[in-house]
C-alpha positions in Angstrom: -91.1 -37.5 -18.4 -91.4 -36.0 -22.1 -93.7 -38.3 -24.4 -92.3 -39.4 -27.7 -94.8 -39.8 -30.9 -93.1 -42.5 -33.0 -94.7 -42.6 -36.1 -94.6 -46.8 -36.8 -98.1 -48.6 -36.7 -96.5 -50.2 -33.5 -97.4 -47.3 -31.5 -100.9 -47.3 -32.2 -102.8 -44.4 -34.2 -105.6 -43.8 -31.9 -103.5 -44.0 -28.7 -100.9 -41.6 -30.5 -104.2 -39.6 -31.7 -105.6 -38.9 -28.3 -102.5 -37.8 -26.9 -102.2 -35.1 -29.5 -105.9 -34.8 -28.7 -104.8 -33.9 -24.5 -101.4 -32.2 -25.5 -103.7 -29.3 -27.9 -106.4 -29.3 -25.4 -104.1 -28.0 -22.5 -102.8 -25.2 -24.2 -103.5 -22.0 -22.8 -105.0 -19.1 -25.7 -102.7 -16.6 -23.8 -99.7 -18.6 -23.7 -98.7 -19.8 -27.6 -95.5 -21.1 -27.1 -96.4 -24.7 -25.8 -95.6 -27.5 -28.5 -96.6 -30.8 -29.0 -93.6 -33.4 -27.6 -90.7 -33.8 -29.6 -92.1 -36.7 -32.7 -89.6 -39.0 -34.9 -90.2 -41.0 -38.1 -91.9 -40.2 -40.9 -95.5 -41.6 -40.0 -98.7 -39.8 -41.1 -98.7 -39.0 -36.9 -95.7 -37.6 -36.9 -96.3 -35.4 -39.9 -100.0 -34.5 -37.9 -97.8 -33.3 -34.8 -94.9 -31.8 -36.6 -97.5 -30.2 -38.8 -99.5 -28.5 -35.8 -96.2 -27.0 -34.2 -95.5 -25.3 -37.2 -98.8 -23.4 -37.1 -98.5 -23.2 -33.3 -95.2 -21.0 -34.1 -96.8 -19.2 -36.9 -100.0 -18.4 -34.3 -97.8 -17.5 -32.0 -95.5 -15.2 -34.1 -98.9 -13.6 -35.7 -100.0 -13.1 -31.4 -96.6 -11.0 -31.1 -97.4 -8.8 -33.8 -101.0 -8.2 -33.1 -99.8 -6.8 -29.6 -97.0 -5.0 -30.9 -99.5 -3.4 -33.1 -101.8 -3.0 -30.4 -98.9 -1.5 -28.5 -98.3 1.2 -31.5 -101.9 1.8 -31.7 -102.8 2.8 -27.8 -99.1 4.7 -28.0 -100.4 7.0 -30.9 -103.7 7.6 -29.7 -102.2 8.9 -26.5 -99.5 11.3 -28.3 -102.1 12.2 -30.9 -104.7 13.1 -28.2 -102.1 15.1 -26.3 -100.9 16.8 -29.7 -104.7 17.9 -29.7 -105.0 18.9 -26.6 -102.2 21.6 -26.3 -104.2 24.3 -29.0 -107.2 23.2 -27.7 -106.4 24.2 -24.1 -104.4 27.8 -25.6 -107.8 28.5 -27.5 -110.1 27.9 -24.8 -107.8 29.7 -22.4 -107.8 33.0 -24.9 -111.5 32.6 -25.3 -111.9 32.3 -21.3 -109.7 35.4 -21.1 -112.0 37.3 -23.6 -114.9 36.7 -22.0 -114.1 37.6 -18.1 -112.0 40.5 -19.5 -114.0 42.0 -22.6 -112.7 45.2 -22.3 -109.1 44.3 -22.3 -108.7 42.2 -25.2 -107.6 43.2 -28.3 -110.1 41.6 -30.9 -107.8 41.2 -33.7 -104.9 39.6 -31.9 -107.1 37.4 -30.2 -108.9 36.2 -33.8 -105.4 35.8 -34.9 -104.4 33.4 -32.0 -107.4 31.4 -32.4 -106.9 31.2 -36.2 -103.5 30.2 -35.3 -104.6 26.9 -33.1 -107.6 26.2 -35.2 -104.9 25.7 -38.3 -102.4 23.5 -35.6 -105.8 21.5 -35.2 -106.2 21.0 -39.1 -102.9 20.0 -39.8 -102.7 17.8 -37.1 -106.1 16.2 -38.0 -105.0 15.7 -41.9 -102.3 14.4 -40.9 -103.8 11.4 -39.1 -106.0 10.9 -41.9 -103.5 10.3 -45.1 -101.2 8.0 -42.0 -104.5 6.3 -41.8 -105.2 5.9 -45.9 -101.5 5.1 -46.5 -101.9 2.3 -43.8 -104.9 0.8 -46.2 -103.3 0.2 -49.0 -106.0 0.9 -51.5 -104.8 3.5 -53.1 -105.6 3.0 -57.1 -104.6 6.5 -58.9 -101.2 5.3 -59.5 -99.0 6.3 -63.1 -96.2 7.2 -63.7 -94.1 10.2 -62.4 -91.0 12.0 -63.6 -89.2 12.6 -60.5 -87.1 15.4 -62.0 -89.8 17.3 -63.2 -91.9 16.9 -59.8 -88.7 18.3 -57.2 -88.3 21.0 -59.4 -91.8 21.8 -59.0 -91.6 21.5 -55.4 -88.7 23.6 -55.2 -89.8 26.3 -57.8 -92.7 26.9 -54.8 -90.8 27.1 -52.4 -90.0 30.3 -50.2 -87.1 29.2 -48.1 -84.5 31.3 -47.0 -81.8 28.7 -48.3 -79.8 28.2 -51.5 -81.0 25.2 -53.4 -78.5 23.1 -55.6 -80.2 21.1 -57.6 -78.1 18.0 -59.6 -81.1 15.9 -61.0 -80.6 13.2 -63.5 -83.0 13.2 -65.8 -85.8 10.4 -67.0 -86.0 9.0 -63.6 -89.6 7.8 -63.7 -91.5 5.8 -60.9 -94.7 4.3 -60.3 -96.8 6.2 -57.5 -99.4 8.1 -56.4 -98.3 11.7 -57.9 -100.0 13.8 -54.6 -98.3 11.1 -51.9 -94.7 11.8 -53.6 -95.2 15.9 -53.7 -96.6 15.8 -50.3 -93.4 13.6 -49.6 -90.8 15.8 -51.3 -92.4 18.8 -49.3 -92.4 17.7 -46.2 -88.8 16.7 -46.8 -87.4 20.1 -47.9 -90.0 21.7 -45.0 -87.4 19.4 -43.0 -84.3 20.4 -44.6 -84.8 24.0 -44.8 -85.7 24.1 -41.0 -82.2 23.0 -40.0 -80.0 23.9 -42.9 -77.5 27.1 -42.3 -77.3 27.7 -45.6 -77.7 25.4 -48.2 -79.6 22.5 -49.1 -78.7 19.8 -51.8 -80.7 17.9 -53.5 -79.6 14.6 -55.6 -81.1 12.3 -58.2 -80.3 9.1 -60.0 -80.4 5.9 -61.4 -79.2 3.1 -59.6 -79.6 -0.5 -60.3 -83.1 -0.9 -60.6 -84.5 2.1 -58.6 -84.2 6.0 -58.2 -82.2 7.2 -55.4 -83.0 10.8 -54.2 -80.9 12.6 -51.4 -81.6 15.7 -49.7 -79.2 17.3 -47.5 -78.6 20.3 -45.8 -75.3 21.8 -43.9 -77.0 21.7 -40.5 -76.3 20.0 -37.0 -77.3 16.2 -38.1 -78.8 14.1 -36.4 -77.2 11.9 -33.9 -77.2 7.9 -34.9 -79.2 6.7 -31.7 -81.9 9.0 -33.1 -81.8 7.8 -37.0 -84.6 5.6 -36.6 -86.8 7.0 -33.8 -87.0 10.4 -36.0 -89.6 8.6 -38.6 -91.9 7.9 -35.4 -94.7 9.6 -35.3 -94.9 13.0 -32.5 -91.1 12.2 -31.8 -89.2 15.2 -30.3 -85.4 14.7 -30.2 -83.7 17.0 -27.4 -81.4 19.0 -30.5 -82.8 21.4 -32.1 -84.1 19.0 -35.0 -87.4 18.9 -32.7 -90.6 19.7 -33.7 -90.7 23.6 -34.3 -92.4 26.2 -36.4 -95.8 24.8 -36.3 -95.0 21.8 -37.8 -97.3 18.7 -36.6 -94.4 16.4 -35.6 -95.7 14.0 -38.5 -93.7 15.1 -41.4 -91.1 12.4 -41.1 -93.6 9.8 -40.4 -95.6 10.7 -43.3 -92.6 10.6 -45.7 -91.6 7.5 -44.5 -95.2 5.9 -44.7 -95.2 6.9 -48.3 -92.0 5.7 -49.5 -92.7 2.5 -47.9 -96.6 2.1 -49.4 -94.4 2.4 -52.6 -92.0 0.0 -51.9 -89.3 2.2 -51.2 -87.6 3.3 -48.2 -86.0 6.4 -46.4 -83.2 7.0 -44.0 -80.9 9.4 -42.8 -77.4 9.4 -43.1 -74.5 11.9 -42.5 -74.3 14.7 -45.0 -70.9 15.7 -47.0 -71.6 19.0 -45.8 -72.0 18.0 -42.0 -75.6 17.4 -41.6 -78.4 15.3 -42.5 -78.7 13.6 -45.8 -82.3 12.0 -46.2 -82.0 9.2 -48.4 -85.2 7.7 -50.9 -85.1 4.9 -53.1 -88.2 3.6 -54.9 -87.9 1.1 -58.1 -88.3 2.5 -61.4 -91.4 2.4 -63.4 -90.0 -0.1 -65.9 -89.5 -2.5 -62.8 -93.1 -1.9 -61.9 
């Protein structure tokens, strides 16, 4: 039978004491959902019970994100060591090759190739690193940044094969780190022009109290099931948005990291022109 706390001097503070006392002391670490019995009144007791279910919940809710974390963590050490693994093995094979067969390797495509996976390697290894500095938090270089003037910088270096429309508001300024939002804007026209067909569109504005920026292209979209998973990190989709041309399969995941460390966020939506429309909103620097 359940016991009752009742919080009136009747029931006696040390007997209602040492059954909290046998109630805490049988709870099982691994297990966080037990409570203490169901109290009533308003005694000092009750209160003491009431008040240790509340952090019981709040322990076990912090438990359940500790192992999702956990979860995440052991998930992206595997894909990252596998990422790593796949030049690694082409390079060694190539070199293996050289070696048993000196005679019929041609030196300078072999250099190439090995130049080739070394640069994979690098990227993928940077990579990791600014995921793992925008995770801290610490970052202190902050000012303020004309978004404008930074997307057409981005765009003026850029060698795509794509027409770029540009219809860009102008004074949008936010507060951020001005590297993370380049590296941001590049990886997200590297995106765009890798599935556009022939243009790519790129948006900016007020609105409210933030800056919106949208950049879409005219190619294949993406399907909805997939509008969240695509921001995961080393996440192929089976259309030919996956991972191609060298790319790291962390572009997405870095943009989003970014947007987020400045709270903002990014998603995908349809495009007017039939594909993808990448979506950004961050608050304006005189919200800051």
């Amino acid at each position: 039978m359940r016991k009752v706390f009742r919080g009136g001097p009747e029931a006696g503070c040390i007997d209602a004491i040492a059954a909290i006392c046998v109630e805490l002391a049988a709870i099982d670490v691994g297990d966080l959902s037990h409570r203490l019995p169901e109290v009533h009144g308003n005694g000092e007791i009750v209160r003491l019970a009431r008040t240790i279910n509340t952090v019981l919940g709040r322990l076990e809710e912090a438990d359940r994100r500790v192992e999702r974390a956990l979860d995440q963590q052991r998930q992206f050490a595997l894909d990252a060591s596998h990422e790593l693994r796949t030049p690694l093995a082409g390079l060694r094979v190539r070199l293996e090759d050289a070696q048993m067969y000196p005679d019929d390797i041609d030196l300078t495509d072999l250099l190439d190739e090995a130049l080739g996976d070394l640069c994979r390697v690098q990227s993928i290894i940077a990579d990791l690193l600014l995921l793992a500095r925008l995770g801290t938090g610490n970052e202190t270089t902050m000012k303020e940044v004309d978004l404008a003037a930074l997307v057409r910088e981005v765009v003026a270096r850029d060698a795509g094969r794509q027409e770029i429309q540009l219809h860009l508001d102008p004074e949008v300024t936010v507060y951020a780190v001005p590297s993370h939002i380049n590296r941001m804007l590049t990886n997200l026209l590297d995106n765009a022009h890798r599935h556009a067909a022939q243009t790519i569109r790129i948006s900016l504005r007020s609105a409210g109290d933030g800056a919106e920026l949208a950049i879409a292209d005219d190619g294949e979209g993406i399907a909805q099931a997939d509008r969240e998973r695509i921001f995961h990190r080393f996440v192929r989709l089976d259309s030919a948005r996956s991972r191609d041309c060298g790319g790291t399969g962390l572009g997405l995941a870095i943009a989003h990291d970014i947007a987020s460390a400045h709270n903002g966020s990014l998603h995908v939506e349809d495009s007017a022109s039939g594909g993808a429309c990448f979506v950004l909103r961050m608050p304006l620097a005189r919200d800051h």
